[in-house]
N, C-alpha and C positions, 0 to 999 in steps of 0.2 A: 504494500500500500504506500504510495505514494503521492505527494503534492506539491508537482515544482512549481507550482503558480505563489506558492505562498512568501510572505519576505524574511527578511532577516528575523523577524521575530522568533521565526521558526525554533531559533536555538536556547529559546527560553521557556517555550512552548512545554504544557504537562505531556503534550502529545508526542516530541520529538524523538524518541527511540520508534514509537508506532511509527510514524511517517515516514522517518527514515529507511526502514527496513521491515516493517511490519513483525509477527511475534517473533523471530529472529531477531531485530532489532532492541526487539523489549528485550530478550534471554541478555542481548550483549550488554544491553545498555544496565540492565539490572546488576548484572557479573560485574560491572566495573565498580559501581556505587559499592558493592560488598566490599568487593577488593581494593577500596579506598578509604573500606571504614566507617561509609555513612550508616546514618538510621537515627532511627528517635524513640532510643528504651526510654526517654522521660514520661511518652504519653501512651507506654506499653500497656495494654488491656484493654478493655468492651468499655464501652460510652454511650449513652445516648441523650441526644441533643435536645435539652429543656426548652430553649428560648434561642430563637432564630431573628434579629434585628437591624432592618438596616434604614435608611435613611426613608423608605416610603411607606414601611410595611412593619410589622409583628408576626411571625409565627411560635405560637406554642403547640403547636396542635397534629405537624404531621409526625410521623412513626420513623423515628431516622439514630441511626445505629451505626457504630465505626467498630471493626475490630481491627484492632494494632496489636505488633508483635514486635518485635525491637526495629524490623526494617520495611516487613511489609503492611499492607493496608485493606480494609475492604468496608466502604461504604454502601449501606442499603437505605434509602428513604421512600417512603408510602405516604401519597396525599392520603387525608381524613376524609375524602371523598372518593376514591378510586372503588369501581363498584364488585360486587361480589358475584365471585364465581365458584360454583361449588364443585367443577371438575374437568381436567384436559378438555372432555369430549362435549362442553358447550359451548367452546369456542368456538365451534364452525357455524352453531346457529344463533349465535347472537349480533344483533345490529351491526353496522360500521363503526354509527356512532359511539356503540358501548365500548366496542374494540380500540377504538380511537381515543375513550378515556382511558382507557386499561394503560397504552402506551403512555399516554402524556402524565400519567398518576404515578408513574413508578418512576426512579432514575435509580444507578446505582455506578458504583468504578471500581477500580482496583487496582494498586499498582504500588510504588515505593516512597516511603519519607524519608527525608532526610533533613536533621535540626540541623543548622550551625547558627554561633555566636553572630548576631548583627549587631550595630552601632545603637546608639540611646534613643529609645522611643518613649515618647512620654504618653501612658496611658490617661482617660479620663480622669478629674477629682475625686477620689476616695479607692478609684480600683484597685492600687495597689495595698493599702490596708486590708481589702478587704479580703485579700490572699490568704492571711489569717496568721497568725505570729511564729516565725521562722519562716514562713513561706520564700518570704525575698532576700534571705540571706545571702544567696549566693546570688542573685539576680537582678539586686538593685545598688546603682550607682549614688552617689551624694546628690540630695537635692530632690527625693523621691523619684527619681525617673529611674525606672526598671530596666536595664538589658535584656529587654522581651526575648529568647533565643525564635529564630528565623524557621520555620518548617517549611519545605520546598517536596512539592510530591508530583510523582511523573508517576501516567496512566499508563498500562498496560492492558485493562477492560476496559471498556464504557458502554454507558447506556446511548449514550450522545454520540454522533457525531463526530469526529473528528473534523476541523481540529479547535482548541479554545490557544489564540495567541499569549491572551497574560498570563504569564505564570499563575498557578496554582499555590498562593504563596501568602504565609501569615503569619502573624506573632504569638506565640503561645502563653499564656500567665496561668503558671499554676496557682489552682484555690482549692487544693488539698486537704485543707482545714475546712472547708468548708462543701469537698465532695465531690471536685472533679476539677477544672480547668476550663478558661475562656480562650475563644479564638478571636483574633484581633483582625481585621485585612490590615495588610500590609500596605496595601492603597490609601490615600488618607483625600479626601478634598478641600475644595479651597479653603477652608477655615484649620485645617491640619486634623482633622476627626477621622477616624478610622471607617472606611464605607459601610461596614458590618462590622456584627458585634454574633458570635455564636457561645452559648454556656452549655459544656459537654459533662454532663453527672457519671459516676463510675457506676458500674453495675459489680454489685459484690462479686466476692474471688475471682474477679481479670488479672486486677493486677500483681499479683503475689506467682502467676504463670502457674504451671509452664507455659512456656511458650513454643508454640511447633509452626514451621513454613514450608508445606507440600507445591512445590510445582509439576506441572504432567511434562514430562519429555516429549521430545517434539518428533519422537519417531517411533514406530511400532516395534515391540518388544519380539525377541527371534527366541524367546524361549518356549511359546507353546509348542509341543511337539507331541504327535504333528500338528501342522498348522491347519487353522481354523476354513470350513467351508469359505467360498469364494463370498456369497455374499456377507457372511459375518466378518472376515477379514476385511470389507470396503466399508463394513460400518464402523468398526475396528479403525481402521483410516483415515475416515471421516473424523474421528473423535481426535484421533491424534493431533488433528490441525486445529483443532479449538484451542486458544489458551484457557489455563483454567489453575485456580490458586485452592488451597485448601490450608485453611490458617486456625487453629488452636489461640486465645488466649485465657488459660486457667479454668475457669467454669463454661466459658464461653468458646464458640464458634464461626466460622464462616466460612462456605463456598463459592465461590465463584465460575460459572463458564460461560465463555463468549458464546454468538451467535456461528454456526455452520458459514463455510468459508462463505456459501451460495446464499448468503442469509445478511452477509457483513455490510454496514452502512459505509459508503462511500466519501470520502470527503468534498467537504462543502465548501462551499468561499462564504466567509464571514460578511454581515452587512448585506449580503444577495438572496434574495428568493425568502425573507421572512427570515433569516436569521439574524441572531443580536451581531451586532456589527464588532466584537470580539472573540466570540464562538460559535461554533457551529450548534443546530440546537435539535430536537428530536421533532418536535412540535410541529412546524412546517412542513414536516417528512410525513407526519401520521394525516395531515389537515389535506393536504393534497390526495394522499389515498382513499380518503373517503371520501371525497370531490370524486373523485375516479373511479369508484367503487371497487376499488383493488383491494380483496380481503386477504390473498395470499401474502401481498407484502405486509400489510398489519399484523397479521400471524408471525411473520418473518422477525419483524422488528419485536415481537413478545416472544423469539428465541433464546434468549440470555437471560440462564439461570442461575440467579443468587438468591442464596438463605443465610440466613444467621441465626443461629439456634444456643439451647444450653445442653452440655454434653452428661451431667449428673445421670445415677440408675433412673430408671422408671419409679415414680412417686417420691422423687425429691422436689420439695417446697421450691418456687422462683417464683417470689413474687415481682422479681424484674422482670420477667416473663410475660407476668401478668397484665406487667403497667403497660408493657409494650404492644400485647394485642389488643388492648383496652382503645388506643387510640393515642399513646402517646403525653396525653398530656391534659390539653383543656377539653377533654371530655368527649362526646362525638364518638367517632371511633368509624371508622368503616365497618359496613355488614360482615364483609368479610372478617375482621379483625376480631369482632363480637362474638364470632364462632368459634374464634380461634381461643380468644379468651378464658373461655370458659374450661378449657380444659389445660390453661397455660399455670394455672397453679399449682399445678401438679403433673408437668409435661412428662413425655415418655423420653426412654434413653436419647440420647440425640433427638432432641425433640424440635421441631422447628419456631421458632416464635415469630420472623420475620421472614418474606417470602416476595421474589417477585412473580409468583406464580401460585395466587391468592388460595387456591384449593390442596395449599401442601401445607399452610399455616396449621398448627396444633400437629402435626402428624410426623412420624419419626425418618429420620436418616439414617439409622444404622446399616439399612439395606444399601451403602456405601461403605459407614467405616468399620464393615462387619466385613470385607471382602478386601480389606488393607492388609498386607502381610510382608514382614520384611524380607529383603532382596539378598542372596549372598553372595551378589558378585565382588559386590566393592564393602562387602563386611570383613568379620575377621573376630578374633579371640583378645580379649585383655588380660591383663596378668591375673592369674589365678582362677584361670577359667571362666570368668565373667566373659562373657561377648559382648564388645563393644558396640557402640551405637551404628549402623550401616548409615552407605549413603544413600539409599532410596527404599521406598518404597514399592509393592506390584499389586495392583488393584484386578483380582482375581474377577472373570466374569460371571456370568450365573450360571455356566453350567461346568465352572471348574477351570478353564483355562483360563490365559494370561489376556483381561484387555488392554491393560498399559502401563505404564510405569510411571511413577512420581520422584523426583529428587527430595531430596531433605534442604532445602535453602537455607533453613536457617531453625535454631534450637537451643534454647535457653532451658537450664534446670531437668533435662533429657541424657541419661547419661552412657545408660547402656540401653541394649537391644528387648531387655525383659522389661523397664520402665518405659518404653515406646509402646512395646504392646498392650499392657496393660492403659496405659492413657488413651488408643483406638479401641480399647475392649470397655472404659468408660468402669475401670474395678481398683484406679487409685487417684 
């Protein structure tokens, strides 16, 4: 995938590994950020976003969830109005127009953060108090202005479009003391005010980890043998070219997978045909196919599936679970979400709590990391018989053989090969 029309901004762009080289691109451009060090253990764990502010608007109300792991990311948000769907197979008979809310109701991303230290920002009067005491010890200069640290995050999914030219790029204040952390833009206008203002609450046990970062390989594994019927080997192959993230952090989870190659949104020119004149946007994509009554691309663009779930056995208490199928916040709630609710108080193993694929909310995923099993090519033994941690993963298919493999990208508080399994078996 590519966009040479696009300009210099390109190389500041969340999008630039995508566009450059497409998930090849991401794979390189992600390997380098590792192997230089970046990430952001400060904002490592599950979050969900209270209070959404910016200069025209207030949201407290849609359903919006980040899981972080020390490098990678995965955002899911659900308008409080995106309508309910109680299963795959009523997609094909439902409206344009319902299809066309479905799309514009959901966004979500994925891809890598990275903090580093920026220059003195002065937050609003009283914010930095309100951090809560020791909060800004390390983070605040003389004079109350905070050395906000800088978070910089490059896409590797999206719900969107390609491509968004401003950086994806903002100040972080933690208020730990007080139960999670605010995001600042990093853009300020003419009066010097930060354009947004986002408050991220922690959802218990994220952040105490572990932390695990699965990415799928970008080629078909040569270990079934023999190998798979022809047409299961090209769906097999299909799947392989989707990128797709599987991220652990502590209680919590999240999935991610792109949309089928034949499915991929195309990049758009910013400012042209309905898009915001800095990003490319989803909206003018869905609004013309149902101008056109094109229900196969609508289905298309509600290909890309992401969950976020909590991993605890079946009948463990969440009532973050709860708040989140509930609607988030100021009440409302989607039909869809209402259903989910109900039984998020007490979700099943791998239970899913957030979805963009309304009829899997409340319902388990184990039927994934139940078929996770470690890899021993690039394993091996530690001293005293312990097996050390492998490099990847092999996500067995359902009738026993190999559909693909997953790397370990990244693993915090994972030490050997028996504490991996046990954290996909959901028994420590």
């Amino acid at each position: 995938m590519e966009a040479p029309w696009l300009p210099e901004e390109l190389k500041s762009s969340p999008h630039c590994f995508l566009l450059r080289g497409g998930a090849g691109g991401v794979r390189r451009g992600f390997d380098a950020l590792r192997e230089r060090g970046d990430g952001a253990p400060l904002i490592a764990g599950c979050f969900r976003r209270s209070l959404d502010v910016t200069h025209v608007s207030a949201d407290a109300s849609t359903r919006a969830v980040t899981v972080q792991t020390p490098t990678l990311f995965c955002d899911l948000r659900i308008a409080v109005d995106r309508p309910a769907v109680g299963s795959a197979g009523e997609l094909a008979a439902l409206p344009l127009e319902t299809l066309k809310k479905l799309v514009m109701s959901t966004h979500c991303f994925s891809g890598y953060s990275a903090i580093r230290s920026a220059p003195a920002f002065r937050l609003p009067p009283g914010a930095a108090a309100a951090a809560g005491p020791g909060a800004d010890a390390s983070a605040t200069a003389t004079g109350g202005i905070p050395q906000a640290p800088l978070c910089t995050r490059y896409i590797g999914i999206d719900w969107q479009p390609p491509p968004r030219l401003l950086p994806n790029r903002w100040r972080v204040q933690p208020c730990w003391a007080h139960g999670g952390w605010a995001e600042w833009s990093d853009r300020v206008d003419a009066f010097g005010q930060a354009m947004y203002c986002e408050h991220w609450r922690t959802l218990h046990g994220s952040r105490e980890g572990p932390f695990l970062a699965l990415r799928r390989r970008p080629v078909l594994s040569t270990e079934q043998q023999p190998p798979p019927p022809p047409q299961q080997q090209q769906q097999q192959q299909q799947q392989q070219q989707q990128q797709a993230f599987f991220l652990i952090a502590g209680n919590f989870w999240a999935f991610i997978q792109d949309r089928p190659a034949a499915s991929a949104l195309h990049p758009v020119i910013p400012g042209e045909g309905g898009h915001p004149t800095e990003r490319g946007s989803i909206a003018p994509l869905a609004a013309e196919a149902e101008l056109a009554g094109d229900r196969a691309a609508l289905l298309s663009m509600l290909s890309l599936e992401c969950h976020v779930g909590w991993r605890l056995p079946s009948g463990a208490s969440c009532p973050e679970a709860a708040f989140l199928a509930e609607g988030g916040g100021n009440g409302g709630g989607s039909s869809a979400g209402g259903a989910a609710a109900a039984a998020a108080s007490s979700v099943p193993r791998w239970g899913i709590v957030l979805s963009s694929l309304p009829w899997r909310e409340g319902k388990s995923f184990a039927e994934f990391t139940d078929r996770l099993e470690c890899l021993d090519d690039k394993g091996g033994s530690g001293d005293g018989g312990v097996e050390a941690l492998p490099h990847a993963v092999r996500e067995c298919a359902a009738d026993g053989g190999v559909a693909c493999a997953w790397d370990i990208f990244e693993s915090s508080g994972i030490d050997t090969r028996e504490q991996l399994d046990a954290l996909l078996r959901s028994t420590a």
